[in-house]
N, C-alpha and C positions, 0 to 999 in steps of 0.2 A: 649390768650386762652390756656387753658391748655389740652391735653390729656392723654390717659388713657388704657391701654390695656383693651381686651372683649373677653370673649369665642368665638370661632367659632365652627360649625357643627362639625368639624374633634376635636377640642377639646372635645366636649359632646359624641362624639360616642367612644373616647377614656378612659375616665373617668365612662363611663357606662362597655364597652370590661373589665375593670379591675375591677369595682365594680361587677358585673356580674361574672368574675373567684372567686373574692375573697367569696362570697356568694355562689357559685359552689362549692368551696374547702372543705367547712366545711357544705355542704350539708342542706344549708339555703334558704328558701323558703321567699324571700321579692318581695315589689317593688322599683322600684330606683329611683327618680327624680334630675332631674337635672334643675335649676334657671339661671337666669342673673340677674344683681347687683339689678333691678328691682321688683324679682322675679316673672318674667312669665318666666312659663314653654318651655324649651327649649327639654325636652327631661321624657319620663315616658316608662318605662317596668312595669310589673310585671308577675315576674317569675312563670313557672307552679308551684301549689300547695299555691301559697302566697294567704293569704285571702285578698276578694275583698276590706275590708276596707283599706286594706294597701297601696293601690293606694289613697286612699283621702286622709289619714294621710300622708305618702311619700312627696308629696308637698307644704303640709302646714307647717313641721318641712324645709325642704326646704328653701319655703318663708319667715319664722321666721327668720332663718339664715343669711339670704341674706340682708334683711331687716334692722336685726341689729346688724350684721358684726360681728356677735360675735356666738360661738354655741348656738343648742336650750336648750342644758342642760340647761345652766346659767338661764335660764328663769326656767326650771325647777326646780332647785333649790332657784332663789330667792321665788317663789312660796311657797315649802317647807319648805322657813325658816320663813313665814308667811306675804310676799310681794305680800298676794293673788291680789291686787289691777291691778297685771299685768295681771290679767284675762283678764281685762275691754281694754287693750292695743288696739287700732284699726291696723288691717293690721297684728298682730301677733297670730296665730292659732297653734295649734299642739306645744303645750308648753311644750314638752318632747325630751329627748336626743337620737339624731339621724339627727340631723340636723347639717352642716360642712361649714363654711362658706369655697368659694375659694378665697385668699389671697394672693397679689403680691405687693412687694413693698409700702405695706399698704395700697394697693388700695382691694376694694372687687368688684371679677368677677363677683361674684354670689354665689350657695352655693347645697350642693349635700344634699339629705334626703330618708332617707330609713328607709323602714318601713317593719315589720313581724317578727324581731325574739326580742330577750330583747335587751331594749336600746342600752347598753355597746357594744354588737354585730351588730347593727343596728350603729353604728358612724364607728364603726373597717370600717368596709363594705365601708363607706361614706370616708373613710381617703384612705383604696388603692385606691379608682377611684380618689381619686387628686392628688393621689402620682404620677399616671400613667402619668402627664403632669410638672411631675419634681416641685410640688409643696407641 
């Protein structure tokens, strides 16, 4: 039997504590979500001012991520280069950039998603709260 590291509470409240500053800093109004390799939800804010859809999308880039260990861009982009067929993907939603998977030793933890401000700014946000567990 093989095992495998796993997020614990103290690593999702750390990886929010930084995605949380880093979305503070530059005065970004999102929500956060934080998965396990599974993706269910292990962890959701949303910050004052973030629109309320940002909590549904937040999870689903998230979930995508986590799901398939890979960011949600790449799906965004195969999309765009006309692989609309991953629409139809079961289990993958929120097919836009902002989704991070979390990544150790080629194993995937889980995956951070944040939602509210432009993509590019939404993944920034998702990369310091994994940074914050030396990842």
């Amino acid at each position: 039997m093989k095992s495998k590291p796993f997020l614990e509470l103290a690593d999702a409240k750390a990886i929010a504590a930084a995605a949380e500053a880093e979305a503070a800093k530059n005065q970004w109004a999102v929500s956060i979500a934080i998965v396990d390799d599974g993706g269910h939800l292990l962890w959701l804010q949303r910050l004052d001012g973030a629109a309320p859809i940002s909590a549904q999308i937040a999870p689903g880039k998230a979930r995508t991520a986590a799901l398939g260990k890979r960011e949600s861009r790449l799906y965004e982009e195969m999309i765009n280069g006309g692989r609309v067929s991953f629409l139809s993907a079961p289990g993958l939603e929120a097919l836009l950039e902002g989704g991070v998977p979390i990544l150790k030793d080629g194993q995937c933890l889980g995956a951070v998603g944040v939602s509210g401000v432009k993509s590019a700014e939404d993944a920034q946000i998702a990369r310091a709260g994994i940074a914050a567990i030396g990842l």
